[in-house]
C-alpha positions in Angstrom: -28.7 3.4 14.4 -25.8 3.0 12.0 -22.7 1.0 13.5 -19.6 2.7 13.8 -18.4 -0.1 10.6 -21.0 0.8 8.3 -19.9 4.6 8.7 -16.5 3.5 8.3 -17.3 1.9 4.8 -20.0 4.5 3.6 -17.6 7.3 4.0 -14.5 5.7 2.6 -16.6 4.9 -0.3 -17.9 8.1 -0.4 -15.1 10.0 -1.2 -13.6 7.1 -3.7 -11.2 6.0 -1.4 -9.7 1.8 -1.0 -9.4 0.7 2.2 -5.6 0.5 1.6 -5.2 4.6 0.8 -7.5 5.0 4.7 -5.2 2.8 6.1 -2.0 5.0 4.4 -3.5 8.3 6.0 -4.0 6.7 9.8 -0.2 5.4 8.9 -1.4 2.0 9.9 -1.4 -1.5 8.0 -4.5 -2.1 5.9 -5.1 -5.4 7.9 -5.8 -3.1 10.5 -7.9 -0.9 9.1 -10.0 -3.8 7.7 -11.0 -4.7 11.5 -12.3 -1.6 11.7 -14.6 -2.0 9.0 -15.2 -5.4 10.1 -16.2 -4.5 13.3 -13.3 -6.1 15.0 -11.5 -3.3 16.4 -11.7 0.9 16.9 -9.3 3.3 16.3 -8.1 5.3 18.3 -9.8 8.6 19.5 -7.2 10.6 18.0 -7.9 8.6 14.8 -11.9 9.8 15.5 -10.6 13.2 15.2 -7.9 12.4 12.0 -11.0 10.8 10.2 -13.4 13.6 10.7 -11.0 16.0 9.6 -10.2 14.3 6.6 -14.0 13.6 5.6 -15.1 17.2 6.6 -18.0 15.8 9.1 -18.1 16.0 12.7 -17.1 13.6 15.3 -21.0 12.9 16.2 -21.5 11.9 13.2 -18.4 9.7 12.8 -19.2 7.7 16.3 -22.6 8.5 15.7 
């Protein structure tokens, strides 16, 4: 199973994205976002949806 982190990064990366333009689009500092990719923290479920959106994928597959 991945872990919600790992998703985090291999989508960002994916689509050629730096942690600090993720952070820009969930309006949030990129310290913050950085615990989510860390594994420290979650966003949001609005965020879940926000994210999905933006990468075209579903929410399953975000939270897996």
């Amino acid at each position: 199973m991945v872990e919600l982190r790992d998703c985090l990064r291999e989508l960002r990366k994916a689509h050629y994205l730096t942690q600090q333009e993720v952070a820009s689009f969930f309006e949030i500092k990129e310290s913050a976002y950085k615990f989510y990719e860390q594994g420290r923290n979650e966003p949001s479920i609005g965020k879940w949806k926000r994210l999905a959106n933006k990468y075209n994928v579903s929410m399953v597959y975000v939270i897996g």
